[in-house]
C-alpha positions in Angstrom: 67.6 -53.2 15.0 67.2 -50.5 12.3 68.9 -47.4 13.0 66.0 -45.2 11.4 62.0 -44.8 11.5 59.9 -44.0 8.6 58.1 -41.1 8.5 54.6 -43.3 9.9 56.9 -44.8 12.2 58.2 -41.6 13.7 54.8 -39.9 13.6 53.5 -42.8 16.2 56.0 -42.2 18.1 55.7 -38.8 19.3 52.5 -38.4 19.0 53.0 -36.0 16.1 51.1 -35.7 12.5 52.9 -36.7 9.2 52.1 -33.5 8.1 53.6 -31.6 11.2 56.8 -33.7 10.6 57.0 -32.7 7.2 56.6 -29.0 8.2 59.5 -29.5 11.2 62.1 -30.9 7.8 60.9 -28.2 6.2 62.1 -25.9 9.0 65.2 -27.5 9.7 63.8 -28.8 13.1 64.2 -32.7 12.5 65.7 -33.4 9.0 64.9 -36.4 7.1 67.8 -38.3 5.7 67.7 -41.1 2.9 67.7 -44.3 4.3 71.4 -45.4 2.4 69.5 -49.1 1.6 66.4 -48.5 -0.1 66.9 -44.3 -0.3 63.4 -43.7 1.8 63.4 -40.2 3.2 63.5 -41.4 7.0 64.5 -40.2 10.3 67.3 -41.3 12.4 65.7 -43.3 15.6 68.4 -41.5 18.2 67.0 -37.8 17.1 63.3 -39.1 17.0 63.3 -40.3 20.9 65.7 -37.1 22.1 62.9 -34.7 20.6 60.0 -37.0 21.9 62.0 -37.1 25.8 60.8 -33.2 25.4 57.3 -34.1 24.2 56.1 -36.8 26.6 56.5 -34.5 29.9 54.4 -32.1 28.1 51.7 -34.1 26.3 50.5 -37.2 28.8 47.8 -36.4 31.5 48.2 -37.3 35.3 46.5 -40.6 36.4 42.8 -40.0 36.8 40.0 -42.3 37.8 36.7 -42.3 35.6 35.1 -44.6 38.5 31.3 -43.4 39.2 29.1 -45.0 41.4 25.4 -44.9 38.9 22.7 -43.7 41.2 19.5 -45.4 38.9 19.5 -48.3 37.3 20.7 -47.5 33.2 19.5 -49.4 30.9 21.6 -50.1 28.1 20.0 -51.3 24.5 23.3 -52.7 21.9 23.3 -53.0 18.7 26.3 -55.2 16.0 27.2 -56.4 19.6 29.5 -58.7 18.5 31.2 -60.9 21.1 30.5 -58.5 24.0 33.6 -56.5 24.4 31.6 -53.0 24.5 28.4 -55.1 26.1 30.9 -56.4 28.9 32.7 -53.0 29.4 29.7 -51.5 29.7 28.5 -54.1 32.6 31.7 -53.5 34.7 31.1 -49.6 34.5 27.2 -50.5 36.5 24.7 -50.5 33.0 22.4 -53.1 32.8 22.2 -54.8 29.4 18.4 -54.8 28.4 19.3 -56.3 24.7 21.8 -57.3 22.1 21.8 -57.4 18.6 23.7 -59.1 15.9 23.6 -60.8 13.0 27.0 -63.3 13.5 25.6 -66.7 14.8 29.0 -67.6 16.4 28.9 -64.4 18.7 25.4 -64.5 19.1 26.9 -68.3 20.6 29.6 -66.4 22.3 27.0 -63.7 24.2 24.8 -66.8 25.4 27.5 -68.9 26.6 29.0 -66.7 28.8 25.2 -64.5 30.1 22.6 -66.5 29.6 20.5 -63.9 31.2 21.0 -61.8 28.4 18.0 -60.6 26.1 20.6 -61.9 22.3 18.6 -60.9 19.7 20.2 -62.8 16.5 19.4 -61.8 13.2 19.4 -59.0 10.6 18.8 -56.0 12.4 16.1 -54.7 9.9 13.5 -57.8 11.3 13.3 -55.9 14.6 11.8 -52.8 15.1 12.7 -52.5 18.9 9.7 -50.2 19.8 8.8 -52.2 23.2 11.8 -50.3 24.5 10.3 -47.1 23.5 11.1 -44.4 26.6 12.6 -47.6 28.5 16.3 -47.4 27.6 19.1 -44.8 28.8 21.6 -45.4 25.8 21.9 -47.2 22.8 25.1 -48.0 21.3 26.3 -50.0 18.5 29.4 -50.4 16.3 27.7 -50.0 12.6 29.7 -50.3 9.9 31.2 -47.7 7.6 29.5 -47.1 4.7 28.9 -45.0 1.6 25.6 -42.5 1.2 24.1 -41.6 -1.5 23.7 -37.9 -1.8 20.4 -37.1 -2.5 20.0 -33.4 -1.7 22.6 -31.0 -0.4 21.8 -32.5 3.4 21.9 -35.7 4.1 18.6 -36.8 5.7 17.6 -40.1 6.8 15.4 -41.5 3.9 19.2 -40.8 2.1 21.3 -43.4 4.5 18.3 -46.3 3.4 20.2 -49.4 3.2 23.0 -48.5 4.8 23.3 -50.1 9.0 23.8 -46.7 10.1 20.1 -45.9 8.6 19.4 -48.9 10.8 21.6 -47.6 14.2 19.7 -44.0 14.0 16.2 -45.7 13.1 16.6 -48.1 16.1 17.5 -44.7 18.3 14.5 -42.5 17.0 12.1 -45.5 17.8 14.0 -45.9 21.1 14.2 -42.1 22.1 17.0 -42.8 24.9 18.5 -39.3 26.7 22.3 -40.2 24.8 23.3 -42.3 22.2 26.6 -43.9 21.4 28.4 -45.1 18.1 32.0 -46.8 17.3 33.7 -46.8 14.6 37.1 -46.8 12.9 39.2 -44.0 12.4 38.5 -44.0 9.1 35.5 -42.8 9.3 36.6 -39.3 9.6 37.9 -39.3 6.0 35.5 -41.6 4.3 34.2 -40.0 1.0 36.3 -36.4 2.6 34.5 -36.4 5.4 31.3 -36.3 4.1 30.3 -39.8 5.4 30.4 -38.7 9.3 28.6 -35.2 8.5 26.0 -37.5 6.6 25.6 -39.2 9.8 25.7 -36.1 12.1 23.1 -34.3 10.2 20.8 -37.2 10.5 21.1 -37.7 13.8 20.0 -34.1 14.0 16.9 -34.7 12.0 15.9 -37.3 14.8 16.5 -35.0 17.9 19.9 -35.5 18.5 22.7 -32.9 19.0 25.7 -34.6 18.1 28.9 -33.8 20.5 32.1 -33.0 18.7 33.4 -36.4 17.1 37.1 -37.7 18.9 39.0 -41.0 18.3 40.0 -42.6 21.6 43.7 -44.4 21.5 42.8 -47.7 23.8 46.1 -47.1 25.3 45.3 -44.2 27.3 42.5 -46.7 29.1 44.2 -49.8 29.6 44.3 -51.4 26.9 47.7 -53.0 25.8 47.2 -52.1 22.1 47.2 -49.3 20.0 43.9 -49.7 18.3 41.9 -46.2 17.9 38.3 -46.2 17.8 35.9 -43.1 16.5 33.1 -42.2 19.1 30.3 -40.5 17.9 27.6 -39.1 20.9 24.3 -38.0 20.3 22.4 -36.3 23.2 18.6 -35.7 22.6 17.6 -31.8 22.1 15.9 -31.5 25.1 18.6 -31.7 27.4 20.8 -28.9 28.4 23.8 -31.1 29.3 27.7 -31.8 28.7 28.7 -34.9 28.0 32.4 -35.5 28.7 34.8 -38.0 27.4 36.6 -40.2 29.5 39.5 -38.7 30.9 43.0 -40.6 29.2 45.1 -42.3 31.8 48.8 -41.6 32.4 49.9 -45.0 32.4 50.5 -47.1 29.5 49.9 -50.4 29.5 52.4 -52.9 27.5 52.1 -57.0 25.9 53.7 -58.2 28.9 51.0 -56.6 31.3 48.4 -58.3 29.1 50.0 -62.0 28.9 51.9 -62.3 32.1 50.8 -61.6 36.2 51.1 -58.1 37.0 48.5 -55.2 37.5 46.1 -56.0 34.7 45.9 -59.5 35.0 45.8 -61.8 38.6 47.1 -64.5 37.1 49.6 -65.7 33.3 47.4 -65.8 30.3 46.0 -69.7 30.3 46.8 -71.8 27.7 44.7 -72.2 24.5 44.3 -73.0 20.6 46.0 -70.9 18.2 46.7 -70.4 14.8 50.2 -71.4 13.2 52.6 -69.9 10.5 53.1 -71.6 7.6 56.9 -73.1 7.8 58.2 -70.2 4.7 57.1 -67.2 6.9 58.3 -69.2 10.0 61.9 -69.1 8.3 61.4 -65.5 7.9 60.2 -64.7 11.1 63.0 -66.3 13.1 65.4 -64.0 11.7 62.9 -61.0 13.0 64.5 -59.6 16.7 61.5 -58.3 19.0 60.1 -55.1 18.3 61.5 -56.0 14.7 59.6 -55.7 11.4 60.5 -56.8 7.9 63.2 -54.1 7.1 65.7 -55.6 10.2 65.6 -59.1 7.5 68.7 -59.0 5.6 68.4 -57.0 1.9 67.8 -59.9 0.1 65.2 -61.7 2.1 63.3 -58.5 2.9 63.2 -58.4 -1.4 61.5 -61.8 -1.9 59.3 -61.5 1.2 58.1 -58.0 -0.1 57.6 -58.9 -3.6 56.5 -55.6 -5.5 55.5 -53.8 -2.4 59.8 -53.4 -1.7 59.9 -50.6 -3.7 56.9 -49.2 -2.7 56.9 -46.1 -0.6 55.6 -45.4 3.0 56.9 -47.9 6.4 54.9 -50.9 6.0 55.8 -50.8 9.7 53.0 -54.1 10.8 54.3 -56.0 8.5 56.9 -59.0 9.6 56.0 -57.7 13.3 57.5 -58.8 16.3 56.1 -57.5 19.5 58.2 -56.3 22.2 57.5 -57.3 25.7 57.7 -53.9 26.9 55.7 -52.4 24.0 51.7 -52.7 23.4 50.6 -54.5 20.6 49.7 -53.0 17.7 45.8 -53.6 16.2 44.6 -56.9 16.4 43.2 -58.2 13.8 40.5 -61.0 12.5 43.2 -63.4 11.4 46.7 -63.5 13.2 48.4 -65.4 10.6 47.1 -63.4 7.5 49.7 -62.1 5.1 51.4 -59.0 5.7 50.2 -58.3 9.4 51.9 -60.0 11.0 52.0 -60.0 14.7 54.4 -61.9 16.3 54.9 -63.4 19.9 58.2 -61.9 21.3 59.6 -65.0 21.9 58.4 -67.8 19.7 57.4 -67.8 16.3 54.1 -67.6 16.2 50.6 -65.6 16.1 49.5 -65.5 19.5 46.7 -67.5 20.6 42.5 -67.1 21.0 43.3 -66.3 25.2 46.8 -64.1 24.0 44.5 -62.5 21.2 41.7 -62.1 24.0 44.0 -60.4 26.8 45.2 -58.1 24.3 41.6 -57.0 24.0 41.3 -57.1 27.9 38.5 -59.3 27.4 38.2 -61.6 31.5 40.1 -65.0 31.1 36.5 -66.6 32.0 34.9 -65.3 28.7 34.7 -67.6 26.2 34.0 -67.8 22.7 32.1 -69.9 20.4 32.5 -71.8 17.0 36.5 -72.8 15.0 39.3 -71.6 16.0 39.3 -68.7 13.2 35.5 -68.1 14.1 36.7 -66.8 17.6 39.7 -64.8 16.2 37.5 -63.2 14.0 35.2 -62.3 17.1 38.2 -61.0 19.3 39.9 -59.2 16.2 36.8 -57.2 16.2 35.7 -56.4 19.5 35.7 -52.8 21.3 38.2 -53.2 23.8 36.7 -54.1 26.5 38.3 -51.4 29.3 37.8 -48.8 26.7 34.2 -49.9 27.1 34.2 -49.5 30.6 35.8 -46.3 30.8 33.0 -45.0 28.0 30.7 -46.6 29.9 31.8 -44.5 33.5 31.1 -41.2 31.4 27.9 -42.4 30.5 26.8 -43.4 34.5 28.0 -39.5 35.0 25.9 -37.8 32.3 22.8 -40.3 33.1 23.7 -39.5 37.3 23.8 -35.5 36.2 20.2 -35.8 33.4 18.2 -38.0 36.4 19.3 -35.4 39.3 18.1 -32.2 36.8 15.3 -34.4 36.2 13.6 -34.8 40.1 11.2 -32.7 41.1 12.3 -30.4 42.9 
């Protein structure tokens, strides 16, 4: 195992910006060195974990339950459902699933196979205009894509976002009107086009009568969730009502691959077997010589050169790349294709990607969900998904603002 973490590397693991790294060499409080192979400025891994032993009493939170009981029935309208992980987090947490949208026939498959009772409206979401939910749905969420505005006037307003799906997203909620609405997206989205993407989005969610609550990224590891995937939420509660909405509180337990694929407290029973996808024999070779919790720079010099090609002597970790999970680590980000170049992400033991029901675990999706269409079809869905006990645990702090609205709202 390598004796030093990159600066990425080192940053994960403490829970630290780059930037406040940088400022800490600067100050003589955890020094760089150059990495005597390839001359990287890097840390040395037994300094890293002494100074993060001093963090980790300081920065985790004591284990809390989100649980609430709903006292109505919610209503819950979703749009770029996907394969249900938010739709099926949301269900656990007590919301009743009124509709689905999406535009992906094999997920649109996925979310009839498994609830048939399910409203899965399939197609383009610009041929619905979902007015027969008017004033008859407590949320809508949906996990539109990130993309670029153009910048008409000095505000953003809605006829601005026009063929873009967030345009669509904060249409469907003004024709909607529910008391709170709920987007996802990917970190990203907080430095698209310097932030001016999300404040695009913010100010048009105030032209339709929606205050927007301030933006944070939930890490699925603090719910859960045996991977370190972040997601952006964006909430938008309508101007007429005086309430807080509060995020899910983080849990103090962290949850690693072996709780997702063997017994234990997440799971009643080992992950079953299923299809997977396979490595082509050349990265096979490589791979083998990878330990767990590995990555490309443990290969010998030579073999981490031709495996690199150019991006060797490029800067910056690389640190997903020729990735062997850990047992007693969470996975790092899913993603749509487990055997794509350069993310790797290796079983701990054999050499391979994991499987659809490994893949699906990971995600926290139930072992009785299935998915529809090929093999890479259902990666594609799971790679994607919301988590689905982040879902839930978003979903619980929904039931508790919609418990607090309706009890402000009786007469009295």
């Amino acid at each position: 195992m390598s004796k030093y973490l990159s600066l990425a590397e080192a940053s994960e693991l403490i829970g630290k910006s780059k930037e406040t790294l940088r400022r800490w060499d600067r100050e003589g409080k955890l020094s760089a060195v150059r990495e005597p192979m390839s001359n990287y400025r890097v840390y040395r891994k037994s300094e890293v974990q002494t100074l993060f032993s001093d963090f980790i009493s300081q920065d985790t939170i004591e284990p809390f339950s989100n649980f609430v009981e709903p006292e109505n029935e919610y209503k819950v309208l979703e749009l770029f459902a996907g394969a249900g992980g938010l739709a099926v987090g949301m269900e656990k947490a007590g919301l009743k699933c009124v509709a689905l949208n999406e535009i992906d026939k094999f997920a649109c498959s996925t979310l009839r196979k498994n609830r048939p009772n399910w409203n899965v409206l399939e197609g383009d979401i610009k041929a619905f205009d979902f007015s027969e939910f008017y004033n008859k749905v407590d949320v809508v969420t949906g996990g539109f894509p990130c993309q670029a505005f153009s910048y008409a006037g000095k505000k953003l307003g809605l006829a601005d976002a026009r063929g873009t799906l967030f345009y669509e997203f904060a249409r469907v909620v003004k024709a909607v009107n529910p008391p709170i609405c709920i987007g996802e997206n990917v970190r990203g989205l907080l430095s698209h086009e310097n932030g001016k993407t999300l404040q695009g989005m913010i100010s048009i969610l105030d032209e339709i009568g929606y205050n927007v609550v301030p933006v944070r990224v939930l890490k699925a590891i603090n719910y859960n969730v045996p991977q370190k995937r972040e997601r952006l939420i964006l909430v938008g509660i309508r101007k007429d009502i005086d309430l807080q909405y509060e995020y899910p509180k983080p849990y103090k337990k962290i949850y690693n691959l072996k709780d997702a694929l063997k017994k234990g407290d997440l799971f009643d029973v080992n992950v079953p077997k299923s299809d997977g996808a396979k490595y082509p024999k050349s990265k096979i070779e490589v791979l083998d010589l990878v330990p767990p919790k590995g990555y490309w720079r443990d290969l010998p010099l030579e073999i981490q050169k031709s495996f690199m090609g150019g991006s060797f002597h490029l800067g910056g970790g690389k640190t997903g790349i020729a990735r062997r999970i850990g047992w007693d680590e969470p996975c790092l980000t899913l993603t749509c294709s487990p055997a794509q170049k350069q993310t790797e992400r290796c079983h701990p033991e054999e050499t391979r990607p994991f499987t659809v029901r490994e893949y699906a675990r990971i995600q926290t999706f139930p072992d009785n969900w299935k998915f529809e269409g090929s093999v890479a079809q259902q990666y594609k869905q799971i790679g994607n998904a919301v988590p689905v006990n982040l879902g839930k645990e978003v979903g619980y702090s929904i039931v508790k603002f919609l418990n607090q609205y309706y009890n402000l709202s009786k007469p009295k």
